[in-house]
C-alpha positions as a Python dict, from the first residue, in 0.01 Angstrom:
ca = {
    (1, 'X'): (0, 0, 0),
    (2, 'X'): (153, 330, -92),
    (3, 'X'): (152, 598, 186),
    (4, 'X'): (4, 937, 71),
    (5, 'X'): (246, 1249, 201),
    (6, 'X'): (128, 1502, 358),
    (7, 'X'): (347, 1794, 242),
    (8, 'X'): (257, 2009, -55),
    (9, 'X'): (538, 2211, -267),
    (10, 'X'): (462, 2402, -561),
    (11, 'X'): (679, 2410, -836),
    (12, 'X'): (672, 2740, -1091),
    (13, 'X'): (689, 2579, -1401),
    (14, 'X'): (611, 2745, -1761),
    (15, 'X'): (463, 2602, -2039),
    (16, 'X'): (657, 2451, -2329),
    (17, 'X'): (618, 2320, -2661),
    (18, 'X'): (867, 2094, -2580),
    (19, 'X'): (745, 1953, -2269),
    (20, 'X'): (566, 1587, -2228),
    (21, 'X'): (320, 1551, -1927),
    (22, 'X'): (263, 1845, -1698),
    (23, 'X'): (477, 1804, -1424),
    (24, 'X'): (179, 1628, -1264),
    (25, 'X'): (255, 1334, -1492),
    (26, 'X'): (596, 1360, -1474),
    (27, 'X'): (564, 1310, -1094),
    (28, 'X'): (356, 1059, -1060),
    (29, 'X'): (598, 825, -1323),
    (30, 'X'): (862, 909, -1042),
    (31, 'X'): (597, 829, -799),
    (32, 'X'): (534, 475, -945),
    (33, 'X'): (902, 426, -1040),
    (34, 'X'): (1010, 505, -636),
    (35, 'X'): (736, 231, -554),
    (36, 'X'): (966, -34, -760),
    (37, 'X'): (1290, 69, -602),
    (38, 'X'): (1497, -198, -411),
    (39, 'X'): (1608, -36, -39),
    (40, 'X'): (1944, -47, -176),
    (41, 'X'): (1850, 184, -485),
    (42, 'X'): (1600, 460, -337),
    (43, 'X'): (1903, 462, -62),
    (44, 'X'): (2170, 547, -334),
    (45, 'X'): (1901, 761, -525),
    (46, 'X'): (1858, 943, -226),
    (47, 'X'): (2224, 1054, -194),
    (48, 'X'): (2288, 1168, -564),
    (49, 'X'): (1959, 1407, -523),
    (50, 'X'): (2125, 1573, -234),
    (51, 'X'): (2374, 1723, -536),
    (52, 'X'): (2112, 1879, -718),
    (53, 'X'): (2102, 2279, -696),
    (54, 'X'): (1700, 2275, -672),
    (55, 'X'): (1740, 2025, -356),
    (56, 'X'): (1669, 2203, -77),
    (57, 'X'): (1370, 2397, -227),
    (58, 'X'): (1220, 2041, -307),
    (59, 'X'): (1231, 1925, 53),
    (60, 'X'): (1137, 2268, 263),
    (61, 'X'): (856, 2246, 497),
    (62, 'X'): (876, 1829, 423),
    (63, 'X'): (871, 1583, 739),
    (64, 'X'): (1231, 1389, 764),
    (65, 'X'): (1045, 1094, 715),
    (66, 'X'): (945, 1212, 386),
    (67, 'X'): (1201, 1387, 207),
    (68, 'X'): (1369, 1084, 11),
    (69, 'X'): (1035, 1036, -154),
    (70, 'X'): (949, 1391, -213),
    (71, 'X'): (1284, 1455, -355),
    (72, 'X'): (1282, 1198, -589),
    (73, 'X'): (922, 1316, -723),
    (74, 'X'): (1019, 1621, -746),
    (75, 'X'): (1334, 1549, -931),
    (76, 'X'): (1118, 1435, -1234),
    (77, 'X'): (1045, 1789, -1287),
    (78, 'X'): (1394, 1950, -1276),
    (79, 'X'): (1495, 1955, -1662),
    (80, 'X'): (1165, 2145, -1759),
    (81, 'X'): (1215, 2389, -1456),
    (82, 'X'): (1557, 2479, -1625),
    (83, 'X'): (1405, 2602, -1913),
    (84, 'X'): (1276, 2924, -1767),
    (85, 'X'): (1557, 2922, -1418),
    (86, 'X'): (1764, 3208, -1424),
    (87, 'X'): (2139, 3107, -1512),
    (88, 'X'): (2019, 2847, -1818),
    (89, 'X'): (2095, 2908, -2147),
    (90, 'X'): (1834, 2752, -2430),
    (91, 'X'): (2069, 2655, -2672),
    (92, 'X'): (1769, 2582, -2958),
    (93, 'X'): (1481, 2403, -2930),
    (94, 'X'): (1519, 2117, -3282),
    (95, 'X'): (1836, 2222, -3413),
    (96, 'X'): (2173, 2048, -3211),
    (97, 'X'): (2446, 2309, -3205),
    (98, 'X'): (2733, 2102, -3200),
    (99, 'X'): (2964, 1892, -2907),
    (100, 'X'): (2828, 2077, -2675),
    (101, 'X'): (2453, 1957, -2746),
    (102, 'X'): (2598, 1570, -2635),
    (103, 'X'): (2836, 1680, -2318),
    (104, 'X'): (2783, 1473, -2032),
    (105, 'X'): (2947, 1724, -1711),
    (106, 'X'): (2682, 1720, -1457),
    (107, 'X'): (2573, 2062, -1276),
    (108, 'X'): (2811, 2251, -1441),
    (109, 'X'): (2605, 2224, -1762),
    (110, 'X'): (2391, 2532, -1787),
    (111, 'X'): (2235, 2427, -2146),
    (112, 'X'): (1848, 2358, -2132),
    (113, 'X'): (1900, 2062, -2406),
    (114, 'X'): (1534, 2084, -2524),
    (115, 'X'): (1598, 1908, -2783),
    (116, 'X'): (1695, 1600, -2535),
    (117, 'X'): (1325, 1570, -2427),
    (118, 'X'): (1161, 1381, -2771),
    (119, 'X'): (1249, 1189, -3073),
    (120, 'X'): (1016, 1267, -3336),
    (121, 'X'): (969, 955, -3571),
    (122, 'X'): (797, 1077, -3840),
    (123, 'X'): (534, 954, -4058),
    (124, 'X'): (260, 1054, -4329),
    (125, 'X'): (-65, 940, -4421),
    (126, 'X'): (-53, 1148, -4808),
    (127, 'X'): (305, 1070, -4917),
    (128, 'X'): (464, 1363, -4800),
    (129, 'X'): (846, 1299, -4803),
    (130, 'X'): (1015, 1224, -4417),
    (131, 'X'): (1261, 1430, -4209),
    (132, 'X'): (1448, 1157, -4003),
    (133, 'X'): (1496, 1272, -3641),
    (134, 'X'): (1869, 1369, -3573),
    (135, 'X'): (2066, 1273, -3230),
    (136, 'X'): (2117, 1388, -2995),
    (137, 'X'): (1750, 1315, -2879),
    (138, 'X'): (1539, 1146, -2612),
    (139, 'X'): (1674, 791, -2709),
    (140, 'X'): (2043, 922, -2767),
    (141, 'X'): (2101, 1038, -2424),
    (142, 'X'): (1860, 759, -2226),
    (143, 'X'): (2123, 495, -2364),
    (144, 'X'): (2424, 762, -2267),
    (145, 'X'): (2278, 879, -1916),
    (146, 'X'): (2179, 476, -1818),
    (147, 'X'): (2546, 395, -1914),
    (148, 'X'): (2709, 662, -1690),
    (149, 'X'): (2473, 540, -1391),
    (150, 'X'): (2653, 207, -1444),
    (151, 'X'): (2976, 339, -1461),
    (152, 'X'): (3267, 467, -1262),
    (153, 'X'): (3167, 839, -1327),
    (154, 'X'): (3171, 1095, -1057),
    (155, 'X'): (2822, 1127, -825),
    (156, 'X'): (2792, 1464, -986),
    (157, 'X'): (2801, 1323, -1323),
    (158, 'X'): (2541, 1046, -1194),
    (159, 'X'): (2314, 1312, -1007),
    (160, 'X'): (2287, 1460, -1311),
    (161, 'X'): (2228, 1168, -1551),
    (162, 'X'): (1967, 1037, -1285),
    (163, 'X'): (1765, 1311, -1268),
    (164, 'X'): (1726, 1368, -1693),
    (165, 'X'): (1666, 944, -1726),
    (166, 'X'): (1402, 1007, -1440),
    (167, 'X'): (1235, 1298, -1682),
    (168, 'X'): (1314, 1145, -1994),
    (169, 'X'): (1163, 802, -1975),
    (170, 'X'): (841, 991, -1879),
    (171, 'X'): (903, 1200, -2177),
    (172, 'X'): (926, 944, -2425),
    (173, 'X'): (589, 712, -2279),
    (174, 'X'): (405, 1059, -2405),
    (175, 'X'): (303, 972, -2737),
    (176, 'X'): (346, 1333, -2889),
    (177, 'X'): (718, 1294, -2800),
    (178, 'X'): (769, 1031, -3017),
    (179, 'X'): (615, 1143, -3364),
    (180, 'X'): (605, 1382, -3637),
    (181, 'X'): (312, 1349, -3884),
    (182, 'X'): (412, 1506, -4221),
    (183, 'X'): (179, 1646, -4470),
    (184, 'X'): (138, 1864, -4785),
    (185, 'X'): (-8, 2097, -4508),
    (186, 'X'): (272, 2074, -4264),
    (187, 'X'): (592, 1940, -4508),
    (188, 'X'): (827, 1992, -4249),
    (189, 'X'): (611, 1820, -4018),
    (190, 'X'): (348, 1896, -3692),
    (191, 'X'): (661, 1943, -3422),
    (192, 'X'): (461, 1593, -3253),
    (193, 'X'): (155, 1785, -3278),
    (194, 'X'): (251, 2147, -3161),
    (195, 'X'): (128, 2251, -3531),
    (196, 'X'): (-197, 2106, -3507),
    (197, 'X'): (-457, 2378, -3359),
    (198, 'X'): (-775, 2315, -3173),
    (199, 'X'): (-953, 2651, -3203),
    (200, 'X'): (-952, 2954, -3429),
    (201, 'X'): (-660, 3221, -3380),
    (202, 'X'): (-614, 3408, -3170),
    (203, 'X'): (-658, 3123, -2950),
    (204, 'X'): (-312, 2897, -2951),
    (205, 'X'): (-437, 2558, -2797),
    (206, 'X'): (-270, 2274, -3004),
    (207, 'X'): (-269, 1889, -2966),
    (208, 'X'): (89, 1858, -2825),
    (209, 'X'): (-22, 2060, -2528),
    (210, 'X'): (-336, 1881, -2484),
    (211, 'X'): (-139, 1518, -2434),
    (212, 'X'): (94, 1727, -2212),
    (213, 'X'): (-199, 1791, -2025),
    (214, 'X'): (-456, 1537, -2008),
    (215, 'X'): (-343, 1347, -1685),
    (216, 'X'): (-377, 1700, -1495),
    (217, 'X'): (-167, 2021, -1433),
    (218, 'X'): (-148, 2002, -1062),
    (219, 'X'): (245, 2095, -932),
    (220, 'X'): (172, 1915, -566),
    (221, 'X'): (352, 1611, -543),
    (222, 'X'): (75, 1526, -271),
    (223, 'X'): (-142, 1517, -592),
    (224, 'X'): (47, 1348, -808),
    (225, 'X'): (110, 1033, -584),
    (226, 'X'): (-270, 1018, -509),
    (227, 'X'): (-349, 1029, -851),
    (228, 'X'): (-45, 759, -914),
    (229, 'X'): (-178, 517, -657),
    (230, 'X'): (-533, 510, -813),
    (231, 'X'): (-307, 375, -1157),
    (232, 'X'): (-361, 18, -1252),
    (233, 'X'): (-20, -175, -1308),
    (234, 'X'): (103, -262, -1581),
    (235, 'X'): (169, -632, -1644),
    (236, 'X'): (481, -723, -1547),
    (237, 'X'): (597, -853, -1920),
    (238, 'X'): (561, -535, -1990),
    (239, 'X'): (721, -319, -1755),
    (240, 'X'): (1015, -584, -1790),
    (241, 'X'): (1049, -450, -2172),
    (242, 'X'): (1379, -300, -2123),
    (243, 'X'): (1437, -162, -2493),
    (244, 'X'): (1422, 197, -2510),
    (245, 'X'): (1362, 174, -2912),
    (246, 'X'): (1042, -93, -2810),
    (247, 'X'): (943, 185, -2584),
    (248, 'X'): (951, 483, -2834),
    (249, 'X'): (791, 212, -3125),
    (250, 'X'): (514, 195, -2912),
    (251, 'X'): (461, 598, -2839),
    (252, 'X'): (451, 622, -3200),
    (253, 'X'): (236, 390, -3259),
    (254, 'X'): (3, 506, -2984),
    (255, 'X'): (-20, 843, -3130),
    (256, 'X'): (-110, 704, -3466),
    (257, 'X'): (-409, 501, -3295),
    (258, 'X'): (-505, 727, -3037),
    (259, 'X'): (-327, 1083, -3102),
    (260, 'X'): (-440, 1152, -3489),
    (261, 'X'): (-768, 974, -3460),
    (262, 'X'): (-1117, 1170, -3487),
    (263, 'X'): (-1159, 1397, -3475),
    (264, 'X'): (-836, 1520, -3572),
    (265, 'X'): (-768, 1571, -3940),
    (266, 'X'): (-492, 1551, -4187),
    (267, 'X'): (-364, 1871, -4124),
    (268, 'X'): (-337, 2168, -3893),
    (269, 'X'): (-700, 2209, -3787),
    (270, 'X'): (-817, 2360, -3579),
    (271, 'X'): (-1020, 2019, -3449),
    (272, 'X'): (-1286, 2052, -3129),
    (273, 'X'): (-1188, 1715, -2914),
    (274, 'X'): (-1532, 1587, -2822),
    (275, 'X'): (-1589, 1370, -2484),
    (276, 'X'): (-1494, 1036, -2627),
    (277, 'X'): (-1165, 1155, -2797),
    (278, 'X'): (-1045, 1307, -2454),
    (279, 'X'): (-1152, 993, -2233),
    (280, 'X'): (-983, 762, -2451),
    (281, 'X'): (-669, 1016, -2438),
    (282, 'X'): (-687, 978, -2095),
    (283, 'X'): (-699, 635, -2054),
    (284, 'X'): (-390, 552, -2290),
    (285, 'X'): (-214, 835, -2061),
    (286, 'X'): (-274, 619, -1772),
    (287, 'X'): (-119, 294, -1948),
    (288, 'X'): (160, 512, -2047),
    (289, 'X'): (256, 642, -1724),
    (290, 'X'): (200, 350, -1545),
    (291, 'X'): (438, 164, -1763),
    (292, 'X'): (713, 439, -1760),
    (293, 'X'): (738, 481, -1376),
    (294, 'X'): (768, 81, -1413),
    (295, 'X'): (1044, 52, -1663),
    (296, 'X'): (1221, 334, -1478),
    (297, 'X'): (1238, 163, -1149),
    (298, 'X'): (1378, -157, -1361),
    (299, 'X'): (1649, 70, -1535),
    (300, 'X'): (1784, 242, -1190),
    (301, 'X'): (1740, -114, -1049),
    (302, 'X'): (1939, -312, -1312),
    (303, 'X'): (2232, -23, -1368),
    (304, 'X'): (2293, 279, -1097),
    (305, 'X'): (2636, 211, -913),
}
């Protein structure tokens, strides 16, 4: 039985185009993922988040007996809270600028990498010709960050590396961070659905921020591990799917099924989302999550030294 916390902290968080789940979601795949740590993990876990600059603010006013957990849920917010801190430089949103876009130093990195959050695998339904995604990307730096966790690289390094593989196998369960529908509308592609509108300008609400949001867009981590311990598991053959490719295969092909279904169109809209669009988009959200706070506690499980 998971034990609800009492403590509430709020986390000032913008909105991006870039981000998948609200931090709400993000949180409660941290939530789910804490509830599969061994003692031996969450206790190691526990340590590295101590290096994190944003520690202390995630455990004020939190009971002792509560700050390992809060920490860690909290944690799963930390790269999209860099892209509007003070001190962080956004170094491009789609376009990798070089070495610099792959560097693995720990905290003294002060590049938002938004570009590390998705892998946009593209498709069409008219023809249109493909953009391949480029690397670095969600997958490129879940296979480099799970490797340095394993390694004999310094706690900073693996503080770091922790925190990002804690955000970005939550990112890459959202099915929006995984695609890129091309079209003779959109030929360079939808951006995962940040080009698709649902309403008339002036309004700006698009699809990609709709999946961000579907599971909520509470910042309590009180909320977030009520919500998570209302989540049916997932079966355990498939939380044991360790693949990060099988993972990403099955965002995209989520979004295909679920994401561009009616009534959203072949192009930009705008679409309305009736009722049964947005219970369905809930209920794959709840798979999703489930399933990445799963396969999370099996990564940190099977490789953090």
């Amino acid at each position: 039985m998971k034990t609800q916390i009492t403590a509430i902290l709020a986390v000032t968080l913008l909105t991006s185009s870039v981000w998948a789940w609200d931090s709400d979601g993000h949180m409660q795949v941290a939530e789910i993922a804490w509830q599969h740590l061994t003692t031996a993990s969450r206790t190691r876990v526990s340590s590295l988040l101590k290096l994190n600059p944003n520690y202390q603010s995630w455990i004020a006013n939190v009971p002792a007996a509560r700050r390992k957990r809060v920490a860690f849920v909290m944690a799963a917010t930390w790269p999209d809270f860099i892209k509007s801190a003070q001190g962080y430089t956004n170094d491009t949103d789609t376009a990798p600028p070089g070495p610099a876009s792959s560097q693995n130093i720990g905290y003294s990195d002060h590049l938002q990498h938004r570009y590390w959050h998705f892998i946009d695998t593209p498709f069409s339904t008219d023809g249109t010709a493909l953009v391949q995604p480029v690397a670095p990307n969600a997958k490129t730096q879940i296979e480099l960050f799970t490797a340095a966790i394993a390694s004999e690289a310094s706690d900073n390094i693996k503080s770091y590396d922790l925190v990002w593989l804690v955000h970005l196998v939550g990112d890459v369960h959202q099915p929006l961070h995984a695609t890129s529908r091309f079209s003779a509308d959109l030929p360079k592609g939808d951006e995962g659905g940040n080009l698709v509108f649902l309403c008339a300008k002036p309004c700006k609400d698009e699809l990609h921020a709709f999946w961000d949001n579907v599971l909520g867009t509470s910042k309590s981590p009180t909320t977030a591990i009520t919500a998570a311990d209302k989540l049916a598991a997932a079966s355990a053959a498939e939380a044991a799917v360790a693949d990060d490719q099988v993972w990403i295969t099955e965002s995209f092909d989520a979004a295909k099924q679920f994401v561009y279904a009616s009534p959203v169109g072949p192009d930009g809209g705008p679409y309305t989302l009736n009722a049964a669009y947005k219970a369905q988009a809930k209920s794959e959200a709840k798979v999703r999550i489930e399933l990445a706070g799963m396969r999370l506690a099996n990564l940190i499980n099977a490789n953090l030294k």
